[in-house]
N, C-alpha and C positions, 0 to 999 in steps of 0.2 A: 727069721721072718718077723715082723711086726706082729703084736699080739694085743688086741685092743680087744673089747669085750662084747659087746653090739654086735647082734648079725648080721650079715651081710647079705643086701640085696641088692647093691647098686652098680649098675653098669650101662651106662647111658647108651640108648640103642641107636643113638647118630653118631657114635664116634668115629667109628671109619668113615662117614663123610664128612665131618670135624677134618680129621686128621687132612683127608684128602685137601679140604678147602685150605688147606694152611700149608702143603707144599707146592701147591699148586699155582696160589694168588696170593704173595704179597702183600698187597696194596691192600687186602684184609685188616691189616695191623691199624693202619691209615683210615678204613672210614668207622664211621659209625654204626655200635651195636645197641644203641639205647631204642626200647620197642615207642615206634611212631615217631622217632627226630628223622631227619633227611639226611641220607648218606653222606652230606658235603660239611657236615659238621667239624669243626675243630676243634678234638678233645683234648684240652692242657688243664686238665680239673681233678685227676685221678695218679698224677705221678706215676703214669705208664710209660714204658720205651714204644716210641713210633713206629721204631721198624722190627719189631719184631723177632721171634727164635733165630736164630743162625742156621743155616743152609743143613747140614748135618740133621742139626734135631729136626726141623721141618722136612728129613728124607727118612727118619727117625718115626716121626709119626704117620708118614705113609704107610711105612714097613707094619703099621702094630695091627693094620686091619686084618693081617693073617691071623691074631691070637685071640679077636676080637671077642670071641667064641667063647673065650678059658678067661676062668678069674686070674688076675695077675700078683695072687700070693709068690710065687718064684719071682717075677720081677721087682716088686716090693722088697724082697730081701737083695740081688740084686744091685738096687738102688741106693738102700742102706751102706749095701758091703762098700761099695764106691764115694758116698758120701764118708765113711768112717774112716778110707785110705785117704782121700782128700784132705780130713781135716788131720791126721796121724793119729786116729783116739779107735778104739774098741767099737764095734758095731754094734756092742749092747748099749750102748752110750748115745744112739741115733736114735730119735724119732719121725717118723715123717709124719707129714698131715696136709690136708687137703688147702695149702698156701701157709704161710705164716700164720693169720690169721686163725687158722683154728688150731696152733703150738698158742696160739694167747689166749686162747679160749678154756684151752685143756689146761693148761696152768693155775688157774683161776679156779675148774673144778678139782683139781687135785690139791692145790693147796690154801684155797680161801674156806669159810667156815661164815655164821653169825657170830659176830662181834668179835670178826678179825679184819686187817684193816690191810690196804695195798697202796703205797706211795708213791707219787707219780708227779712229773711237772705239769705245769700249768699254764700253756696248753702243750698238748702232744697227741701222739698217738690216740681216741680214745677207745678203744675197741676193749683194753685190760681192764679201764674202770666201767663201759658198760655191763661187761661178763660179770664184774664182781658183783654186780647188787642182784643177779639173779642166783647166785649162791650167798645172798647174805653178807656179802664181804659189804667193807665201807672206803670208801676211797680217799686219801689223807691228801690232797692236791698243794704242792709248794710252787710257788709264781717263777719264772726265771728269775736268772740274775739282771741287772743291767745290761749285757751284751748278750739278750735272748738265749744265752745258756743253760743247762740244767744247775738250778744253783746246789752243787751238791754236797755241801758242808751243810744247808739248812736241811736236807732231804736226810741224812745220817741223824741230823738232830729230831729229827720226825718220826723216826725208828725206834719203838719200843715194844714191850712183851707181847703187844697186843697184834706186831706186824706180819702178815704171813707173808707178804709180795713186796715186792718194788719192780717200777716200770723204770727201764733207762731206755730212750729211745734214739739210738745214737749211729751218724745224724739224727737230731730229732726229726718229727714230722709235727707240726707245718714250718718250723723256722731255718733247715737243714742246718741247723750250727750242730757243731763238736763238742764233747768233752775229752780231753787228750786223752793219751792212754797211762800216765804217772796219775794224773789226776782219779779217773777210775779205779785205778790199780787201790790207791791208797783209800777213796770211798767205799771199797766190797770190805776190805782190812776193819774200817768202822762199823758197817753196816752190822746187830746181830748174828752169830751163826743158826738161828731162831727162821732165821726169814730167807727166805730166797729172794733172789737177785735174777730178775730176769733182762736182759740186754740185747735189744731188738736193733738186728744189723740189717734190717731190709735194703739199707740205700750205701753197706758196705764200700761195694764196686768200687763207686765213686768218688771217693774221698780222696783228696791229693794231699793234704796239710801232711809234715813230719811231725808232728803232735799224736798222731790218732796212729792206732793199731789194735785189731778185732782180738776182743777178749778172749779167743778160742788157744790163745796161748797161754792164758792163767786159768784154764779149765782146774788143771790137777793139783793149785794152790788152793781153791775156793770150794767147797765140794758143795756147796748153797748158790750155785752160780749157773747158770742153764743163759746158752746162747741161740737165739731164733735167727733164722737165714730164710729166705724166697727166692722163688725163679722167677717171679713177677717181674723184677726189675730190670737189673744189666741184661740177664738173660730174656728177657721179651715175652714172659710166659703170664702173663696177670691173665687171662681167658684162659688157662688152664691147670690152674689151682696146683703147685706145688710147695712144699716149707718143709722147715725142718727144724728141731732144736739138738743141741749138743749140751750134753750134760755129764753129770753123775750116775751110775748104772742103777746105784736106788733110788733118784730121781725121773732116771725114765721110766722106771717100774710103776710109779704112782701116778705118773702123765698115761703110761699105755691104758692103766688100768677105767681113765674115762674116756680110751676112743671108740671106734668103729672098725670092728670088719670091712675091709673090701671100698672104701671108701674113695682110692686114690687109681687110676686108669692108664691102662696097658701104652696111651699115646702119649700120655706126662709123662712116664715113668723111664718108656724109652728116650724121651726128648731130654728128661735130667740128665741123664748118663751121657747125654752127648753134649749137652750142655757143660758139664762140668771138666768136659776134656779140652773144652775152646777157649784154653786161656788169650789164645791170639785175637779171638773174636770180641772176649772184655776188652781186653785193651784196647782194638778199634770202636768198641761199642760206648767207650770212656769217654777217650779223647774224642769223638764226635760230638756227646751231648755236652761235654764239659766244654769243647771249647764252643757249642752256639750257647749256652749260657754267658758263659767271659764275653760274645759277644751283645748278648741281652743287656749282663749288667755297665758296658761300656755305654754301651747307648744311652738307660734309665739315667746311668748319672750322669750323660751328656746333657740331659733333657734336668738336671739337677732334682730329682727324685732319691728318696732316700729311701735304703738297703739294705737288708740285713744278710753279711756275708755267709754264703752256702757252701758247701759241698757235698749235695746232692742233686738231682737229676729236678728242681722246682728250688723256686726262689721266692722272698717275701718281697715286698716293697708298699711303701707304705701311702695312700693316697688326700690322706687330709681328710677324711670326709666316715663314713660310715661306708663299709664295703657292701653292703647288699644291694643299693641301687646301680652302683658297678657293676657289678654280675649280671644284673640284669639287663644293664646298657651293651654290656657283649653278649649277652645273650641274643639280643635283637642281632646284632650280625653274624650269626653262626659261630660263636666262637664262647666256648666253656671254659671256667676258670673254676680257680678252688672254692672253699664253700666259705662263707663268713667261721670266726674263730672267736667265742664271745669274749675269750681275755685278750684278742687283739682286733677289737671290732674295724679298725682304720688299716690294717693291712691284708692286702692284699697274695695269697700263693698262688703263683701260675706255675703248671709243670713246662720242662723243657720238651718241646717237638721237633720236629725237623725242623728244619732252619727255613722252609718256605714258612712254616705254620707261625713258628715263630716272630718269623721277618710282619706277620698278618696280624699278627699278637700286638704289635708294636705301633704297628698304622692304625689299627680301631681302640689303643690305647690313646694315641697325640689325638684323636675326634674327641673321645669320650671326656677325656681330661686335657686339653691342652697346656701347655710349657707355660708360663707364666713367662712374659718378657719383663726384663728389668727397667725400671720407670727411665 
């Protein structure tokens, strides 16, 4: 069982009608939950799957209204025991937590301090450098390289006594570019054995290059090296908060040691487990978003927009101008996009949607900005 230190009082009294509304309709995933927008909203702002759990875990979470009653300590473990066989490692070695999101959070309390510092590119992910400065930590931010990568020969060079973290967020978020996997392999070998290496595979799934392969196979070389994962993404679960990190067994000890009791529910928990058996369902859930992206980006460059190549489930593109009044201009037609990115003020990330939303992404794009004709 998961052994986090906070008492537990949480168990949200809608979730059997959660669960129910989620095998039941669908087309849930599809509209909008932001309080006061109109249902007709098109959200490509937040790097969510449009359609949602897979059939199973949405029959998964109907089923959890029977336990609804009982805190879900046995299923918690469980979930673990299933994540630990999935990845080949020790079940003491798993932590769950309530999305990825708070595996970056507990990182941060367990091994940041004042005037110790957490490395990270710039831009990315930022949720690791927010969390630091409420523990004191300081954030050492290194710029991509020219091809929006993690430049990570400067990021080793950034690493000294003072490091407690490093952020690799890879794909990163916002730019979905890569850092291969020789290239990693040989940055954690640099990096301090001083400092943990934290390597956030949220947008995994999705990556096709023969370059890239998830670090959960150099687990037992790096013992400073902890890999975060989500059901947010491939898996369609972002409205239901599931994560996890894979580590070293005295590394999760120090993560357990700033969670929560009770924190994670009977209807995710059943829904991961079933999630995790649908290898069939990734691969259709892959090649869907991946290939209306391939279609996205054929079009952008049809229209001669420039790109930044992705392999993840959102893509950048870059618009000439400052992106905020962009957002805004889709804003007016129902249609959400990612947020301005102050080290890359002039591009733009839209998440992938279904291929209508998409297709709708691309017609209030040519209003907003049209194609420039050539003289």
């Amino acid at each position: 069982m998961q052994k986090p230190t906070v008492s537990r009082r949480r168990f949200a009294a809608s979730l059997a009608a959660a669960a129910g509304a989620f095998a039941t309709a669908p087309r849930l995933a599809r509209a909008s939950l932001l309080k006061g927008e109109p249902s007709d909203l098109i959200q490509l702002n937040s790097n969510e799957n449009p359609y949602g759990p897979s059939a199973p875990a949405r029959r998964a979470m109907a089923g959890a209204q029977d336990v609804a009653a009982r805190y879900p300590d046995a299923l918690e473990q469980e979930m673990a025991d299933a994540i630990a066989e999935h990845h080949k490692i020790a079940t003491s070695r798993v932590v769950l937590g309530c999305g990825s999101a708070e595996i970056l959070r507990l990182c941060d309390a367990a091994f940041l301090a004042p005037g110790r510092t957490v490395v990270a590119a710039e831009p990315t992910f930022e949720s690791v450098l927010e969390y630091a400065g409420v523990h004191g930590g300081e954030a050492v931010k290194v710029p991509l390289d020219e091809g929006f990568r993690h430049d990570l020969p400067r990021m080793a060079g950034a690493c000294d006594a003072r490091t407690a973290l490093v952020y690799v967020c890879n794909p990163n978020n916002p730019t979905g570019t890569i850092v291969g996997a020789d290239a990693l392999v040989e940055f954690l070998a640099r990096v301090p054995p001083s400092a943990v290496v934290l390597v956030d595979e949220a947008y995994h799934h999705f990556v096709e290059h023969p370059d890239y392969r998830s670090m959960d196979t150099v687990l037992d070389r790096f013992p400073n090296l902890i890999v975060a994962r989500t059901f947010s993404k491939i898996h369609g679960m972002a409205g239901l908060r599931l994560g996890y990190a894979l580590c070293s067994e005295a590394n999760a000890k120090k993560i357990r040691e700033h969670g929560f009791w009770g924190n994670l529910n009977a209807a995710v928990l059943a829904a991961g487990r079933e999630s995790l058996k649908g290898a069939a369902h990734v691969k259709r859930q892959r090649e869907r978003m991946n290939g209306t992206r391939r279609w996205l980006v054929a079009e952008l460059q049809r229209d001669g927009r420039r790109i930044i190549p992705s392999e993840a489930n959102f893509l950048m593109f870059e618009v000439g101008r400052d992106v905020a009044p962009v957002i805004a201009a889709f804003r007016e037609k129902k249609i959400l996009v990612g947020r301005r990115f102050a080290a890359m003020p002039s591009w733009l990330r839209v998440t992938i949607g279904t291929q209508d939303e998409t297709a709708a992404f691309l017609r209030a794009l040519r209003q907003i900005l049209p194609v420039q004709k050539a003289a």
